[in-house]
LOBAZA-917362 format. One record per atom (N, C-alpha, C, O): residue number from 1; residue in three letters; chain; atom name; x, y, z. Coordinates in Angstrom, 2 decimals, decimal comma. Example, Ala and Ser with C-alpha at 12.3 -4.5 7.8 and 13.67 -1.06 7.14 Angstrom:
// LOBAZA-917362
+-----+--------+--------+-------+---------+---------+---------+
! num ! residu ! chaine ! atome !      c1 !      c2 !      c3 !
+-----+--------+--------+-------+---------+---------+---------+
!   1 !    ALA !      A !     N !   13,19 !   -5,69 !    7,80 !
!   1 !    ALA !      A !    CA !   12,30 !   -4,50 !    7,80 !
!   1 !    ALA !      A !     C !   13,20 !   -3,30 !    7,80 !
!   1 !    ALA !      A !     O !   14,24 !   -3,32 !    8,46 !
!   2 !    SER !      A !     N !   12,85 !   -2,25 !    7,08 !
!   2 !    SER !      A !    CA !   13,67 !   -1,06 !    7,14 !
!   2 !    SER !      A !     C !   12,90 !    0,03 !    7,87 !
!   2 !    SER !      A !     O !   13,41 !    1,14 !    8,04 !
+-----+--------+--------+-------+---------+---------+---------+
This chain:
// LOBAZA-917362
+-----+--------+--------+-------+---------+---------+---------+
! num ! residu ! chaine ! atome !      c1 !      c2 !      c3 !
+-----+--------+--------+-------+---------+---------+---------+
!   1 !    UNK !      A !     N !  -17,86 !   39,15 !   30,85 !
!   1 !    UNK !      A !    CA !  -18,85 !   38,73 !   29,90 !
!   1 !    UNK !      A !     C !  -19,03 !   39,84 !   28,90 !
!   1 !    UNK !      A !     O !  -19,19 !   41,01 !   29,24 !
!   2 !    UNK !      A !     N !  -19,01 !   39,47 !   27,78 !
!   2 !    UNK !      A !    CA !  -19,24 !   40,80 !   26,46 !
!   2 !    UNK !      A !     C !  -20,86 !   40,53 !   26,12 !
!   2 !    UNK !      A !     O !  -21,44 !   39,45 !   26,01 !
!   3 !    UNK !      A !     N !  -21,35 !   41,81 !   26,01 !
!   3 !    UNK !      A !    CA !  -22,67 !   41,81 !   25,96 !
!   3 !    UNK !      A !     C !  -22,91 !   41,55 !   24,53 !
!   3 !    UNK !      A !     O !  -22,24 !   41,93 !   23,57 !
!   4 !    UNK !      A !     N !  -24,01 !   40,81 !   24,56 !
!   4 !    UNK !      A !    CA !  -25,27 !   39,98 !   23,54 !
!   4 !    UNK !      A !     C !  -24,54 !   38,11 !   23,69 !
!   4 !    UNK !      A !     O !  -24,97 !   37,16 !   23,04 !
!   5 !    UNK !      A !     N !  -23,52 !   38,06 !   24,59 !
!   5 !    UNK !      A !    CA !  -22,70 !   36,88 !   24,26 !
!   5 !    UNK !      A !     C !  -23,70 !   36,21 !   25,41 !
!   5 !    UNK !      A !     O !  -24,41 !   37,00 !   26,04 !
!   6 !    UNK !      A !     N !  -23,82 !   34,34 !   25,81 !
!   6 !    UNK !      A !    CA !  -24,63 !   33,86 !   26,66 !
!   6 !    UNK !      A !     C !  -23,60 !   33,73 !   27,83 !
!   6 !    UNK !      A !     O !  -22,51 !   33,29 !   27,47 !
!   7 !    UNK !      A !     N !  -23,76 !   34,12 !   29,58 !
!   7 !    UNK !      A !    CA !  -23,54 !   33,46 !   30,46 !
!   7 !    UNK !      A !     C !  -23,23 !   31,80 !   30,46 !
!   7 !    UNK !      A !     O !  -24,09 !   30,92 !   30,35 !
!   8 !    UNK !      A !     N !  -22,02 !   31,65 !   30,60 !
!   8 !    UNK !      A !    CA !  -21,47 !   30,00 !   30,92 !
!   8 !    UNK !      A !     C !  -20,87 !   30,05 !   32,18 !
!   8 !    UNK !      A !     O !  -20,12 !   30,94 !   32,58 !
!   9 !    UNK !      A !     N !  -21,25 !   29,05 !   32,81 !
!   9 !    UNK !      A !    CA !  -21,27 !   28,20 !   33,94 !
!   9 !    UNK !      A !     C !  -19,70 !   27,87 !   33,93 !
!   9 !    UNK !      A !     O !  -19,46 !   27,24 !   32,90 !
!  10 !    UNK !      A !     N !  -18,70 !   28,05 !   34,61 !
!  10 !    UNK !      A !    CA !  -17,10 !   27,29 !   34,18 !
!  10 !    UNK !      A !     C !  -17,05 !   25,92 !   35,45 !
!  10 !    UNK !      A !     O !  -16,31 !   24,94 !   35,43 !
!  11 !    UNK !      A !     N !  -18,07 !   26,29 !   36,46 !
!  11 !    UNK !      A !    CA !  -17,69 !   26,07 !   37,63 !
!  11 !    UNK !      A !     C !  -19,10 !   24,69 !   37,75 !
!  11 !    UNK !      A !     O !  -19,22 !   23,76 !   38,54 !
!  12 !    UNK !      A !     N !  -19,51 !   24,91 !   37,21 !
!  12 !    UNK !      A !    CA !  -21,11 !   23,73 !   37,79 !
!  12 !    UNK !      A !     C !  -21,03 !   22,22 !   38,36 !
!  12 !    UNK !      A !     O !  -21,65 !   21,62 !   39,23 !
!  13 !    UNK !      A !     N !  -19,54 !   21,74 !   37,14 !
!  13 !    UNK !      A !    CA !  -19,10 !   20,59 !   38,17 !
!  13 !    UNK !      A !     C !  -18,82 !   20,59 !   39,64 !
!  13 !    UNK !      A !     O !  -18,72 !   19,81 !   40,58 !
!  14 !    UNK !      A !     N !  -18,79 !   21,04 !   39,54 !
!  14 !    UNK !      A !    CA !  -17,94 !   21,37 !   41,25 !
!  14 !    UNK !      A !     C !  -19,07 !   21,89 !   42,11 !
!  14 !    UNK !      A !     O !  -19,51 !   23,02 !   41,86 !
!  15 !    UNK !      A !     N !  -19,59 !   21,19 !   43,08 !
!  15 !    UNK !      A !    CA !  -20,91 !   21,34 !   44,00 !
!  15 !    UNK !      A !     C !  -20,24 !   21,86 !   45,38 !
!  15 !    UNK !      A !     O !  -21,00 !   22,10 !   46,32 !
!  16 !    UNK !      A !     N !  -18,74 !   22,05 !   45,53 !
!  16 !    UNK !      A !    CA !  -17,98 !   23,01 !   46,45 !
!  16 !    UNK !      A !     C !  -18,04 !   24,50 !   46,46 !
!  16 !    UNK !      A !     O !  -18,56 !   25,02 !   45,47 !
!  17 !    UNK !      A !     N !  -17,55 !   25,34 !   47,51 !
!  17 !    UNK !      A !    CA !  -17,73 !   26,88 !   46,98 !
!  17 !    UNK !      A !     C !  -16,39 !   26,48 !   46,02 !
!  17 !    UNK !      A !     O !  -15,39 !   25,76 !   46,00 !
!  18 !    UNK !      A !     N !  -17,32 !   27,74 !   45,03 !
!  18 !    UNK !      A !    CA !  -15,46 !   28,51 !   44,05 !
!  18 !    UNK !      A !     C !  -15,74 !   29,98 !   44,12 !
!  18 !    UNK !      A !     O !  -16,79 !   30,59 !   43,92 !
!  19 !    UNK !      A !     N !  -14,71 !   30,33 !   44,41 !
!  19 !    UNK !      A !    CA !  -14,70 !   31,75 !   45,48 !
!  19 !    UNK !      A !     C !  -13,95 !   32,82 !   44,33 !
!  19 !    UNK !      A !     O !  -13,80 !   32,26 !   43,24 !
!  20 !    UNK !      A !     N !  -13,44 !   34,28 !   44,38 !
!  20 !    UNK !      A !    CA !  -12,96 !   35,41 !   44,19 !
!  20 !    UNK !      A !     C !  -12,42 !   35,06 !   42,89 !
!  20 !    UNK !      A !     O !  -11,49 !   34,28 !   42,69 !
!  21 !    UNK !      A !     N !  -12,90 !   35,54 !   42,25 !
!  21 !    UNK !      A !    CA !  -12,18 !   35,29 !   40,56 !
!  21 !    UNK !      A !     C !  -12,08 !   36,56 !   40,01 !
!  21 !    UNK !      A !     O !  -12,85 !   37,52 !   40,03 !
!  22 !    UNK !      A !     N !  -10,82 !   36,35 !   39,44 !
!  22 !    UNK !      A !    CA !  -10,03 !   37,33 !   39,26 !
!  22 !    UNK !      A !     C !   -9,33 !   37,37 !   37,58 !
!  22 !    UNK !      A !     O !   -8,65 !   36,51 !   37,03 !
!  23 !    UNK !      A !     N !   -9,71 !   38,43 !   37,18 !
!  23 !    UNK !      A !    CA !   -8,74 !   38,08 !   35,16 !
!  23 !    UNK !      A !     C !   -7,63 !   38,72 !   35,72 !
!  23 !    UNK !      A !     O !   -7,29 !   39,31 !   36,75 !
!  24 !    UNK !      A !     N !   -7,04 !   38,22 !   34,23 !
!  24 !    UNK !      A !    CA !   -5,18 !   38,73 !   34,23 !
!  24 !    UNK !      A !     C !   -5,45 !   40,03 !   33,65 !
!  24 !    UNK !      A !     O !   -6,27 !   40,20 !   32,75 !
!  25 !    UNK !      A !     N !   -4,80 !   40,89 !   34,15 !
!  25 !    UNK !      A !    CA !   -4,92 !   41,96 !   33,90 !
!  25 !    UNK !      A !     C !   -4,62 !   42,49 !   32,35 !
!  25 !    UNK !      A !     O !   -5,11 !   43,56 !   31,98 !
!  26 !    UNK !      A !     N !   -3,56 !   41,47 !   31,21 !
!  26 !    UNK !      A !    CA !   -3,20 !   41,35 !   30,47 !
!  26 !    UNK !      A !     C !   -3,96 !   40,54 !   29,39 !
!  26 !    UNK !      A !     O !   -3,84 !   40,73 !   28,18 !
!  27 !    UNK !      A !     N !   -4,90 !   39,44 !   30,06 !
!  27 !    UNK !      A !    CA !   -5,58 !   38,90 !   29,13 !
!  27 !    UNK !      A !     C !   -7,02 !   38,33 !   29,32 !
!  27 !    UNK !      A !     O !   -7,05 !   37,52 !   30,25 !
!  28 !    UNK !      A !     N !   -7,98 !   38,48 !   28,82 !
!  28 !    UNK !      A !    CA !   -9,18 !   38,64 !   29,18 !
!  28 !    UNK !      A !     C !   -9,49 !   37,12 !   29,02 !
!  28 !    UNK !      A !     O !  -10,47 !   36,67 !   29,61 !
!  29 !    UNK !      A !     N !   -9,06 !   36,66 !   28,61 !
!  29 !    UNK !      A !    CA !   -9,28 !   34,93 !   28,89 !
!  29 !    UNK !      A !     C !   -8,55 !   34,41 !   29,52 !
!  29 !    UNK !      A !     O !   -8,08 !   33,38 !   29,04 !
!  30 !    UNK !      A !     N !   -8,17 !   34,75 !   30,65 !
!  30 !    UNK !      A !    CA !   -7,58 !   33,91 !   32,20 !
!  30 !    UNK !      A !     C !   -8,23 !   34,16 !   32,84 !
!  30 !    UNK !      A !     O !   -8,94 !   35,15 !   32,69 !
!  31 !    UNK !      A !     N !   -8,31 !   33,49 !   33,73 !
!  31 !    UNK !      A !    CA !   -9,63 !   34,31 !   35,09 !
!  31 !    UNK !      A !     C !   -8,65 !   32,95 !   35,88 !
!  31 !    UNK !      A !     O !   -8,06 !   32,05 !   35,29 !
!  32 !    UNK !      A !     N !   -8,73 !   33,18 !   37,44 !
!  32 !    UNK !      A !    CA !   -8,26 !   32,72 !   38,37 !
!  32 !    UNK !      A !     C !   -9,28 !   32,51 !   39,20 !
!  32 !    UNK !      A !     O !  -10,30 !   33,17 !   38,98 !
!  33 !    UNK !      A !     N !   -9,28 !   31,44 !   40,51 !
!  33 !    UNK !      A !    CA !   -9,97 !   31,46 !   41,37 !
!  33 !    UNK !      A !     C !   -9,89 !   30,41 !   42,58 !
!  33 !    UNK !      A !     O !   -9,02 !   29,57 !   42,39 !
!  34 !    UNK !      A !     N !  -10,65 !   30,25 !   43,86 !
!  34 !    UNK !      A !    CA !  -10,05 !   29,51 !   44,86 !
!  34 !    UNK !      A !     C !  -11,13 !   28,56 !   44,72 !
!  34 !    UNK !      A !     O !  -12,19 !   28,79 !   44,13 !
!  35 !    UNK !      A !     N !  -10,88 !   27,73 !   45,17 !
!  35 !    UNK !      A !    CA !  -12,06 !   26,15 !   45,23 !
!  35 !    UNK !      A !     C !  -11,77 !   25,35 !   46,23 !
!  35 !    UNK !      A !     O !  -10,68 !   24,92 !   46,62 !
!  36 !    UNK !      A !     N !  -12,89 !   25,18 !   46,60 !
!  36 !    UNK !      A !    CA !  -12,71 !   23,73 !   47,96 !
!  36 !    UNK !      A !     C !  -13,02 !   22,86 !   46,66 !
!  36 !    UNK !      A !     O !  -13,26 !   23,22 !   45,50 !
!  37 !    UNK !      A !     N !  -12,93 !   21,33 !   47,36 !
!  37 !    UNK !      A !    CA !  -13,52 !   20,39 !   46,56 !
!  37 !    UNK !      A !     C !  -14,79 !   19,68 !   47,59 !
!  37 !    UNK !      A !     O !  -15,67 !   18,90 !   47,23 !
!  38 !    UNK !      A !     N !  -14,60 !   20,15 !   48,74 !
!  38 !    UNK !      A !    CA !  -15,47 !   18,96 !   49,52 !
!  38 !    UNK !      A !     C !  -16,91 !   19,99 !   49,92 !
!  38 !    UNK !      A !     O !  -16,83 !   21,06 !   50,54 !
!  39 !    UNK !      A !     N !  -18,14 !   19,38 !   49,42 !
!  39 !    UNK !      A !    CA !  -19,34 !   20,57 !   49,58 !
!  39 !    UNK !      A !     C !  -19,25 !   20,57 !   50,87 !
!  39 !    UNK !      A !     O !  -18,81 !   19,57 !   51,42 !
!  40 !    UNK !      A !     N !  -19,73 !   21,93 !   51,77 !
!  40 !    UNK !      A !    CA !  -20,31 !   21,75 !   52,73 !
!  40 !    UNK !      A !     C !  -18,99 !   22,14 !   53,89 !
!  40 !    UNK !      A !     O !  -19,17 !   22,99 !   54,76 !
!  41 !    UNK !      A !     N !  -17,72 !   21,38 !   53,75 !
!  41 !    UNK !      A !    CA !  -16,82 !   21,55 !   54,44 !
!  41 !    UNK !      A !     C !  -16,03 !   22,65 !   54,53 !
!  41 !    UNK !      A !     O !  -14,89 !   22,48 !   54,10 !
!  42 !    UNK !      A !     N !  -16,46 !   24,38 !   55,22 !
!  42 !    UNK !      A !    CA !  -15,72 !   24,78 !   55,02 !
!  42 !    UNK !      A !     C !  -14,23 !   25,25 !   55,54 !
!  42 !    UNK !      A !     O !  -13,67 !   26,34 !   55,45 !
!  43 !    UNK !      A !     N !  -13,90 !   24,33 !   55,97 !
!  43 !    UNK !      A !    CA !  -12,20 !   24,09 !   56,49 !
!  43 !    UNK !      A !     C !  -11,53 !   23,49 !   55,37 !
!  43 !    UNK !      A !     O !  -10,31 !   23,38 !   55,23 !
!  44 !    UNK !      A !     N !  -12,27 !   23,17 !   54,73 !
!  44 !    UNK !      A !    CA !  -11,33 !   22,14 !   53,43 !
!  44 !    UNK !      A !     C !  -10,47 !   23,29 !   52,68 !
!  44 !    UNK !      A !     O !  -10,80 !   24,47 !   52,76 !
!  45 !    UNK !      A !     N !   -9,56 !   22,94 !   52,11 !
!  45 !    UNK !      A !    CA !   -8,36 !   23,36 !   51,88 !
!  45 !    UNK !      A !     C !   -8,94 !   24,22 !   50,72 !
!  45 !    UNK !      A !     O !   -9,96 !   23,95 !   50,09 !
!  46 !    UNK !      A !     N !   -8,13 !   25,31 !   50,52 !
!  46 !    UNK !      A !    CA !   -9,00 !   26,39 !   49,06 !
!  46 !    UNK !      A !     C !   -7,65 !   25,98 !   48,55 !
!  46 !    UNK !      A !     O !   -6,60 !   26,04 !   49,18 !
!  47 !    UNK !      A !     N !   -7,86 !   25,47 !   47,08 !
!  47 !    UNK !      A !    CA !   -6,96 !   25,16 !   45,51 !
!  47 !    UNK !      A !     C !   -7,45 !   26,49 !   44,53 !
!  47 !    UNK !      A !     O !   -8,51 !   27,09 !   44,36 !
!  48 !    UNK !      A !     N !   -6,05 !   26,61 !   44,00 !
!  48 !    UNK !      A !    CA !   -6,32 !   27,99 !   43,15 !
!  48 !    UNK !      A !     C !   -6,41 !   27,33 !   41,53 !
!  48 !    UNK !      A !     O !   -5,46 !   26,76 !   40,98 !
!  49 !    UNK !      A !     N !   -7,84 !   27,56 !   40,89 !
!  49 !    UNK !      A !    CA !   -7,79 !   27,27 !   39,78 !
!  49 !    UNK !      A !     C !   -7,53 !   28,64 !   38,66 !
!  49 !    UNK !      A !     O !   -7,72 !   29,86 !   38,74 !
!  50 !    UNK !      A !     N !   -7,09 !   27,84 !   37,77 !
!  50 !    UNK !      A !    CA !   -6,69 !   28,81 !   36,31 !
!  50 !    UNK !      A !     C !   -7,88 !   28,24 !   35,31 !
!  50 !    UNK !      A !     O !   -8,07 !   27,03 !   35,21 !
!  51 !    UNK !      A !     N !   -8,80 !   29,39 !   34,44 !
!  51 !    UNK !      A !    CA !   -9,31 !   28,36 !   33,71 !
!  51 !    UNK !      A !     C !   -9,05 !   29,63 !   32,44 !
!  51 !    UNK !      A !     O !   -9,04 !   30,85 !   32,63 !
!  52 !    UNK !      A !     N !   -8,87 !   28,89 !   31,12 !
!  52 !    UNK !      A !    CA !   -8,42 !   29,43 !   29,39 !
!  52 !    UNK !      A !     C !   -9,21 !   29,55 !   29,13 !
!  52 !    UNK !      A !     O !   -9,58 !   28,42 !   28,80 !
!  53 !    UNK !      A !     N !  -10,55 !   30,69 !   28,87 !
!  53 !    UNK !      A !    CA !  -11,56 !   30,25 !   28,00 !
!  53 !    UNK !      A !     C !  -11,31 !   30,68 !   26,39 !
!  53 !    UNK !      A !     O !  -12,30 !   30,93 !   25,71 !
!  54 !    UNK !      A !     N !   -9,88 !   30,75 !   25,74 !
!  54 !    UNK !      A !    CA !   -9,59 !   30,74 !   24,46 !
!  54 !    UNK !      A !     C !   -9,59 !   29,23 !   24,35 !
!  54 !    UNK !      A !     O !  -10,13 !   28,74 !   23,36 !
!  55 !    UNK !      A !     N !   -9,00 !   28,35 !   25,32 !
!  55 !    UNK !      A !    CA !   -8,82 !   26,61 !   24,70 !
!  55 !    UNK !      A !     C !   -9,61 !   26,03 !   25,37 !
!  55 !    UNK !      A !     O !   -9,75 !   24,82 !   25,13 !
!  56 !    UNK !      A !     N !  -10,52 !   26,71 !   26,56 !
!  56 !    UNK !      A !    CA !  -11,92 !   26,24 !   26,89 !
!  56 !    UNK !      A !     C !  -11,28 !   24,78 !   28,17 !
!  56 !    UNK !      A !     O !  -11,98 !   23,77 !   28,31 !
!  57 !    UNK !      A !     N !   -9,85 !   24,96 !   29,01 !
!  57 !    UNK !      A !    CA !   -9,04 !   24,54 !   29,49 !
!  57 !    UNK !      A !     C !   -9,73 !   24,96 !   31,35 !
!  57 !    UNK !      A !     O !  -10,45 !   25,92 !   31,59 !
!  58 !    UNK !      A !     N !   -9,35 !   24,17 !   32,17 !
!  58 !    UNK !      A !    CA !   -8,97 !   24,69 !   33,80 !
!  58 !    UNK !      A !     C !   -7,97 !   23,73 !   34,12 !
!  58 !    UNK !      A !     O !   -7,92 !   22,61 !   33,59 !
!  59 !    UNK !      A !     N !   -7,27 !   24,09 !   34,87 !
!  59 !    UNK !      A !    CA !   -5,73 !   23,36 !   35,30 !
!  59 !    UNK !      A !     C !   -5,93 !   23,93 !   37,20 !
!  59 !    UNK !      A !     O !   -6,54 !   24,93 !   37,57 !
!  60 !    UNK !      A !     N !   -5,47 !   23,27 !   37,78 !
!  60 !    UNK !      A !    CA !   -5,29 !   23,54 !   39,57 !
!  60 !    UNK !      A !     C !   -3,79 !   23,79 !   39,31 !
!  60 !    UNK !      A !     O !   -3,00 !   23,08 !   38,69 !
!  61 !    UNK !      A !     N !   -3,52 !   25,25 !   40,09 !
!  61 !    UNK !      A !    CA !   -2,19 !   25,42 !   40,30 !
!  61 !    UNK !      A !     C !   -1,61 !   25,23 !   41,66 !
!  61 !    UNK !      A !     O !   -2,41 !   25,43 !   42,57 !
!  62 !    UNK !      A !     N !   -0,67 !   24,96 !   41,93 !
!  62 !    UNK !      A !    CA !    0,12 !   24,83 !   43,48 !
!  62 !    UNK !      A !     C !   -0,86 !   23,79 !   43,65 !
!  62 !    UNK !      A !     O !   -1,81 !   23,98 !   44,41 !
!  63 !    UNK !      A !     N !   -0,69 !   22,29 !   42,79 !
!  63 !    UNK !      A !    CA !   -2,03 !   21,28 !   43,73 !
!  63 !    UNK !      A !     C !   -1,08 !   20,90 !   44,76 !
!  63 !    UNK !      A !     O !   -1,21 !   20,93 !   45,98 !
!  64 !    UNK !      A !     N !   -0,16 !   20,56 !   44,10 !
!  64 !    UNK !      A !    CA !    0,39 !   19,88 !   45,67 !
!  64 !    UNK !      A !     C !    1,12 !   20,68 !   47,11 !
!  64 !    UNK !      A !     O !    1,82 !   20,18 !   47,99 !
!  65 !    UNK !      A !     N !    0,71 !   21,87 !   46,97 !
!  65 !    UNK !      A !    CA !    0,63 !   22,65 !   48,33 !
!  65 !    UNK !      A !     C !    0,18 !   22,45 !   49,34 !
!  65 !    UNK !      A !     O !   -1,04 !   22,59 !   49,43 !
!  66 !    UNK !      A !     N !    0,82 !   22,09 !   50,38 !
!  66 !    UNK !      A !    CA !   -0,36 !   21,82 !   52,33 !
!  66 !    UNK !      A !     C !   -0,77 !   22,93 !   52,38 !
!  66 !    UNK !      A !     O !   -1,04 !   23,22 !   53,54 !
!  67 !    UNK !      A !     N !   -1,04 !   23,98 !   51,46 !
!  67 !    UNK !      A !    CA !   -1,43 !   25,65 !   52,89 !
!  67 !    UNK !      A !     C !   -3,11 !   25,69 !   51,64 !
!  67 !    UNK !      A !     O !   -3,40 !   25,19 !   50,55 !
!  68 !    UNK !      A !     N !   -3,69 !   26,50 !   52,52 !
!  68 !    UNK !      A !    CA !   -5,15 !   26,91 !   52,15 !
!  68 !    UNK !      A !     C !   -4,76 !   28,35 !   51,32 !
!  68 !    UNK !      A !     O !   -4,44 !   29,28 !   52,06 !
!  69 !    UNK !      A !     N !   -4,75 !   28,60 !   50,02 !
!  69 !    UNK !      A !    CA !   -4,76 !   29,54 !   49,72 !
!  69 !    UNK !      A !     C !   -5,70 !   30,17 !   50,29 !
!  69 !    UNK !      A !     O !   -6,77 !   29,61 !   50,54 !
!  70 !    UNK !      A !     N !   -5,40 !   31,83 !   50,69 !
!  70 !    UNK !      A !    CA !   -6,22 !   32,98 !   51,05 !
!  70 !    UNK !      A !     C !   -6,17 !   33,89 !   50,09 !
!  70 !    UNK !      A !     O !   -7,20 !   34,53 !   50,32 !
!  71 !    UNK !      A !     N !   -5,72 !   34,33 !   49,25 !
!  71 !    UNK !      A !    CA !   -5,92 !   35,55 !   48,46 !
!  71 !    UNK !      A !     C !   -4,95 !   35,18 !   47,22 !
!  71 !    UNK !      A !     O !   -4,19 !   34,22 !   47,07 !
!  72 !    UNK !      A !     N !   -5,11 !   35,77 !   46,77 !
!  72 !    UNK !      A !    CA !   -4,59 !   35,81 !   44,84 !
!  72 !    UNK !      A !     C !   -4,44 !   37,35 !   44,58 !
!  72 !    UNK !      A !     O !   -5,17 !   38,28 !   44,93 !
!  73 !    UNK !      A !     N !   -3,38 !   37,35 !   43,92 !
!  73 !    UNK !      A !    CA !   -3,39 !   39,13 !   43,31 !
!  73 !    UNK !      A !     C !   -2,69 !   38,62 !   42,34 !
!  73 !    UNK !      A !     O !   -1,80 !   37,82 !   42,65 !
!  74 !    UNK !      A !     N !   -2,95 !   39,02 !   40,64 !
!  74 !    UNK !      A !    CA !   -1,92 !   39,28 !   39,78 !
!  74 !    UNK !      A !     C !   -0,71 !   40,48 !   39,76 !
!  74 !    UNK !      A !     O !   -0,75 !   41,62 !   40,21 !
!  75 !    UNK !      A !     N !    0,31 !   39,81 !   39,10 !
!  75 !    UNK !      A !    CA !    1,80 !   40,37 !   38,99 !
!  75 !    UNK !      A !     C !    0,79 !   41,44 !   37,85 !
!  75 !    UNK !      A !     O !   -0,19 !   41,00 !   37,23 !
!  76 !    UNK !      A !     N !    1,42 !   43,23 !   37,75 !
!  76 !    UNK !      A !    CA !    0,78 !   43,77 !   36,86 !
!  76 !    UNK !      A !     C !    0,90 !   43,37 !   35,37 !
!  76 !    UNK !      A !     O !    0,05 !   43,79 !   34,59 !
!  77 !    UNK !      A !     N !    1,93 !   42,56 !   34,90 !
!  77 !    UNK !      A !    CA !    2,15 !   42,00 !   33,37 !
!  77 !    UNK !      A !     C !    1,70 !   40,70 !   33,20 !
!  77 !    UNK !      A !     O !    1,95 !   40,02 !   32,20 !
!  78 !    UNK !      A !     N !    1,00 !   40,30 !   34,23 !
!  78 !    UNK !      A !    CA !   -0,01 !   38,94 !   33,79 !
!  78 !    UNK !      A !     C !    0,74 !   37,99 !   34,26 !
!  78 !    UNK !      A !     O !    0,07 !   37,14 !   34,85 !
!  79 !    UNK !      A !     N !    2,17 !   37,71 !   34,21 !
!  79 !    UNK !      A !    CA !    3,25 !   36,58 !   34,07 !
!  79 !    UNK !      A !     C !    2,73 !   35,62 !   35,39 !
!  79 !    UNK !      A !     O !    2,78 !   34,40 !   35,47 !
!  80 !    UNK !      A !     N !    2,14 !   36,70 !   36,52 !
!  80 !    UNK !      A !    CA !    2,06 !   35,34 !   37,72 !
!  80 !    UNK !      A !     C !    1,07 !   36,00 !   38,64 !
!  80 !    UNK !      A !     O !    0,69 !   35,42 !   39,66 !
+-----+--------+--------+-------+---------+---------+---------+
């Protein structure tokens, strides 16, 4: 967040946890992060979201993965 700018919410739809968020080390408008979708359930599967706040975008990556993501680390040049 850059100061005098307002706090936004990326996540409010989503009444699930959204967990460890993380920027690209390369660009300050990526941020990463894990999400259940189901409130309350926490065995439900963690989905790793990407969200752009230059095009104001979130996309789910690896949706169609069976495994529960556990952790996220960026590549040091942002690429992955």
């Amino acid at each position: 967040r850059t100061a005098g700018q307002p706090t936004v919410c990326i996540t409010c739809e989503n009444i699930a946890t959204d967990t460890d968020p993380s920027y690209s080390p390369t660009d300050e408008n990526l941020l990463v992060y894990r999400s259940h979708s189901v409130p309350g359930y926490e065995s439900d599967q963690y989905k790793v979201k990407m969200y752009n706040a230059s095009l104001n975008t979130k996309v789910t990556l690896l949706d169609d993965w069976d495994r529960s993501i556990q952790a996220m680390t960026w590549s040091p040049n942002g690429q992955s």
